[in-house]
N, C-alpha and C positions, 0 to 999 in steps of 0.2 A: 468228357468233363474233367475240370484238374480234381486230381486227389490229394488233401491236407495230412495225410500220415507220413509223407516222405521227409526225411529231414531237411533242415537248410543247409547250408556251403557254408560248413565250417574251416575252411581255410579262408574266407572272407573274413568270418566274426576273429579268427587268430590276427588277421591282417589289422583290423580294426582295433581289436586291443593293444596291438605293438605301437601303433600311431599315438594310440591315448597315452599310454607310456611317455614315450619317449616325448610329447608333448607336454606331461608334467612334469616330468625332469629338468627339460629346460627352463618352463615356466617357472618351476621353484628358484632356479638361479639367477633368472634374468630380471626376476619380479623381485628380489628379496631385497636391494639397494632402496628401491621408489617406495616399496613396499616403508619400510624401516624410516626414511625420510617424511614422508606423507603422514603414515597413522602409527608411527612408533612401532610395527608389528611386522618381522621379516617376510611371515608369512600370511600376511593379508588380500594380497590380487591372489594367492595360490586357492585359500581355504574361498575367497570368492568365486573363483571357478569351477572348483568342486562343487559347493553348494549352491550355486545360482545356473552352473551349464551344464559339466558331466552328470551328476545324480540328476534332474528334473530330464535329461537328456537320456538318458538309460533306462527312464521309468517309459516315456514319452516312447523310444525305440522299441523296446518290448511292448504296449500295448497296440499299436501301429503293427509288432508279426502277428501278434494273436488277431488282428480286425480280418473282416474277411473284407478282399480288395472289392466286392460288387458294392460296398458300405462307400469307399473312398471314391470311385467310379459314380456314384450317386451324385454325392456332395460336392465333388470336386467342383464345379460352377460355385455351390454359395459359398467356399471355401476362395477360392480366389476374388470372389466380390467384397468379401467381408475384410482380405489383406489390403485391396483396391482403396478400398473405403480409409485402411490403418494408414495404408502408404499417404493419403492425400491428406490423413491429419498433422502429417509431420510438419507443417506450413502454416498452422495453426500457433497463435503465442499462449503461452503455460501449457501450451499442450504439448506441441513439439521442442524440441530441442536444439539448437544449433550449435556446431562442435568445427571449428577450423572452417569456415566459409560454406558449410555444407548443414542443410536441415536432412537429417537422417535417421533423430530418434524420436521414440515417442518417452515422454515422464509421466509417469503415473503417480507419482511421489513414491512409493515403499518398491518399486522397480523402475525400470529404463528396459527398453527392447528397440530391435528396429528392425520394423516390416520388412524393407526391402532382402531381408537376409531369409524371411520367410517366405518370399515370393519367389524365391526361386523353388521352390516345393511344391509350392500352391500350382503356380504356372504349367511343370510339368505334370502334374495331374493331370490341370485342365485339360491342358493342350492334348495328353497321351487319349484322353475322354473323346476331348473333340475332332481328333485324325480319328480315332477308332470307329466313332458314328458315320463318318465317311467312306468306310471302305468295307468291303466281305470279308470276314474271316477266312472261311476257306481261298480267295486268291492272294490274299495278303503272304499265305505260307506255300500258296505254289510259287510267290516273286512275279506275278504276274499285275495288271496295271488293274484295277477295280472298278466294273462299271459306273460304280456311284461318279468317280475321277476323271473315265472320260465323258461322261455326259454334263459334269457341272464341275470342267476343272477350275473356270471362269470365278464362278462362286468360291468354292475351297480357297483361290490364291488368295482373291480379293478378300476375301475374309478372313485371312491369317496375317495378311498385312495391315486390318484393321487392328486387331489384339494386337498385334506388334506396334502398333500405333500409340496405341492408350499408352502400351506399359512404359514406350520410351518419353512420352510427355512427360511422365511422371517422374521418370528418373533423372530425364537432361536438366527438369526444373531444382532439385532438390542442390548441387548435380551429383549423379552419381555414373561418371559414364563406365565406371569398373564393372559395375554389377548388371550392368547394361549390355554390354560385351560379353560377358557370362553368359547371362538369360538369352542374349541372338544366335551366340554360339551353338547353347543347349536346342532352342527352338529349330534352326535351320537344319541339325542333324537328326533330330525329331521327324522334321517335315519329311528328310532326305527318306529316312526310312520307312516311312511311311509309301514309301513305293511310290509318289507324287513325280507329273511329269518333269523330267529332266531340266529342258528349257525354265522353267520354273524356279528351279535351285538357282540357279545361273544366274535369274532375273534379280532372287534373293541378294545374293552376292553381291551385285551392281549395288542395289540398293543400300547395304549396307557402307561400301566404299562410297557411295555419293553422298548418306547421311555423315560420313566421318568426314567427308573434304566441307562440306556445308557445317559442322559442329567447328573447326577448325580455322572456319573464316569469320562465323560470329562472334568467339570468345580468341582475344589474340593471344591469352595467357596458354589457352591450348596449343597454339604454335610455338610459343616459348619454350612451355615442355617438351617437344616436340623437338626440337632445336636443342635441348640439353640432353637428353636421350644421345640422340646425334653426336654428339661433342659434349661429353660431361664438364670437359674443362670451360664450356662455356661461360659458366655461374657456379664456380664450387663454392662460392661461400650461400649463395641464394638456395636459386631451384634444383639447381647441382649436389648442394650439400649431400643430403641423403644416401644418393646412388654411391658418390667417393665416397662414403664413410661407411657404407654396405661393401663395398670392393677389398677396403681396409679389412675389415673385419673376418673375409671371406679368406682373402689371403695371408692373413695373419695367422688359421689355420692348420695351414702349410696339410700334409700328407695325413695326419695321423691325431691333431687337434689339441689346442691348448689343455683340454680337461673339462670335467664336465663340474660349469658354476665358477671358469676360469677366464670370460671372456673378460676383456677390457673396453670394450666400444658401448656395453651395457652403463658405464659409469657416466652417462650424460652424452656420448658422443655420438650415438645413434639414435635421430630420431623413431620413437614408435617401435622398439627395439620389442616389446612386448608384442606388438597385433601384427600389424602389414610386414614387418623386417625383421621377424623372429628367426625367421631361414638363414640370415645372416650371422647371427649369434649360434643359431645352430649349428653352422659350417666351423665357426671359429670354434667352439668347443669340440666338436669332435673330427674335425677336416676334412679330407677331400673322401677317405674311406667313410666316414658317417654321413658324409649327401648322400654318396651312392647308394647306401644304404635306404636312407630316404626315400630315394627316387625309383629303386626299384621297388620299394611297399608300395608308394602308389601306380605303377604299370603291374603289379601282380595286383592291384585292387581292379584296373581297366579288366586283366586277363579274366579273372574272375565275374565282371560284371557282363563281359560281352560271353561268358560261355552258359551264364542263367540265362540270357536273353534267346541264346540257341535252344534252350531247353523250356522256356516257358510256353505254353499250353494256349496262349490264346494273342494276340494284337493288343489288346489291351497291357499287358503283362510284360509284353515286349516292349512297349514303347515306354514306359515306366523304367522298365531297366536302362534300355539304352539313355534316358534322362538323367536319371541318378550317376548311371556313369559316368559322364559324359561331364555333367556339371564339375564333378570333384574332381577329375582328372584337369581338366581346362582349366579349373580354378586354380588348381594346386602346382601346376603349369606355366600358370601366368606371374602366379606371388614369384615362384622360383625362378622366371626368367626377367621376370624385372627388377630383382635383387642381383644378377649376375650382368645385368644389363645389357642381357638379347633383345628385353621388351621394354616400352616404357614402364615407369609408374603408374600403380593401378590406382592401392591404397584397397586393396582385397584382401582378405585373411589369408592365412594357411590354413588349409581342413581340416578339423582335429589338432594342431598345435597351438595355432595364434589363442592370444588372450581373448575374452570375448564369450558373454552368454549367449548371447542370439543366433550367433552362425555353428555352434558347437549342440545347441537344441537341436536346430534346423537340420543340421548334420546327420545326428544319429536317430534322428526321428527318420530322413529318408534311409538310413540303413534299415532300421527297421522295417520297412517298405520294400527294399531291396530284399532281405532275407526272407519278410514273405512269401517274394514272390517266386522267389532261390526253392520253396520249400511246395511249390507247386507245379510240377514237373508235369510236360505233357508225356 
């Protein structure tokens, strides 16, 4: 049985706090111009992030370690029906919201949230819930293949490609293929670990490649991006804009960084400078020595998550971790390589830095989950 007196991995929770940090810092300077223009008040997106994401987000993270995980293992099913249910209101008029071509939030009038940033939570619950129902505990920790798997691998695929079904209708329609990419990401390495036939992952893979060339023939504005990615100079005034103006910003940096609350690309030149391309502004303020910086908090956050996963006590606990992992690393991954433009554009947050209630709840509410689970040692 796991035992609750062990403590959690506090070199995670220290990791966690440097990120918050350093993601108010910037926040305070890159928010304080729109901030001042907008509502007269320099620091109004600042005092809203506090009050609307990190405190409800640190209340939300600490109750989530004290839960004991058989509570979230329960629920997990009506917990993902009930986001299912949020995600499909966004398409709804005065209900949902529409922001730049994309239905992504919900308006409640005295708040705004958006499901999809909670469903990546909900999801790997589920999912850790429902590989876990499928397999033996005791073979899952020999690495051995689980009866349950081979006698109904048929069912298991067929059935994870269903859920993967639902969740991408939902997201191709709103569109949101960023978060879509996350969540296939998370799921497929989920599946992987899960000790599921090989042949299987592979088929996975296929399938995603063939849903991306079929996403990419029915909307042509996806080839376009596609095509600018490729050759930024394609449309620098257009679709191009962004990327050049994130490259500006990065390299204008140089070694050692303009200062911090010293950027210039903040003063209208970079779109979304605040949420998706805050990496950018980040790079520029403290340069090439403060990504790295960056980059190595989130691979010491990976190291950390993959060595609770070594030490957790049960499949359930495992597969949880490996999600939570998994999600913020890809995520945090993807924001940075599509700002340096290894990747395309997402329009993804950064974990803990970008502006944003919802992904910043979501965030440290799965820490919280994470360090539970960190505090449950087999």
């Amino acid at each position: 049985m796991a035992r609750n007196s062990k403590h959690p991995d506090y070199i995670l929770i220290g990791t966690i706090l440097i990120l918050l940090t350093l993601g108010i810092l910037i926040l305070s300077g890159v928010s304080a111009a729109l901030s001042q223009e907008k509502f007269g008040n320099t620091f109004f997106f600042l005092k809203h992030q506090l009050l609307f994401g990190l405190v409800p987000g640190l209340i939300l993270a600490f109750i989530l370690f004290k839960i004991r995980l058989d509570f979230l293992k329960k629920w997990s099913p009506i917990l993902l029906l009930i986001n299912i249910v949020f995600v499909g209101l966004v398409f709804l008029p005065k209900i949902g919201s529409r922001f730049f071509g994309s239905s992504r939030w919900i308006n409640l009038g005295i708040f705004s949230f958006q499901p999809t940033e909670i469903l990546k939570l909900t999801f790997i619950l589920y999912l850790a819930t429902w590989l876990t129902s499928r397999a033996k505990k005791e073979n899952f920790r020999r690495r051995e293949i689980p009866n349950k798997f081979k006698k109904n691998f048929s069912q298991t695929f067929i059935a994870f490609l269903v859920i993967i079904g639902i969740i991408s209708f939902l997201l191709i329609a709103q569109p949101d293929i960023g978060t879509l990419g996350v969540i296939f990401s998370i799921s497929a390495l989920m599946y992987f670990s899960a000790n599921t036939l090989l042949w299987q992952n592979f088929l996975i893979i296929f399938t995603a490649l063939g849903g991306l060339i079929l996403l990419i023939r029915t909307k042509p504005y996806r080839l376009y991006r596609l095509l600018v990615f490729l050759n930024p100079e394609f449309d620098p005034l257009g679709k191009g804009y962004q990327i050049k103006q994130a490259l500006i910003a990065i390299g204008s940096g140089g070694i050692f960084g303009l200062g911090l609350g010293m950027s210039r690309q903040k003063f209208g030149f970079l779109p979304h400078s605040m949420s998706d391309a805050i990496f950018a502004i980040f790079a520029e303020e403290t340069g090439f020595i403060g990504s790295l910086i960056l980059i190595f908090l989130f691979l010491l956050f990976f190291w950390r998550g993959i060595k609770i996963v070594k030490n957790s006590s049960d499949m359930f606990s495992q597969l949880i971790a490996i999600g939570i992992s998994s999600w913020i690393v890809v995520q945090a991954f993807t924001n940075i390589g599509s700002m340096i433009g290894v990747l395309p554009l997402t329009g993804i947050p950064l974990p803990f830095i970008s502006y944003g209630g919802s992904h910043i709840i979501t965030e440290l509410a799965a820490i919280g989950i994470l360090l539970n689970v960190s505090k449950n040692k087999s």
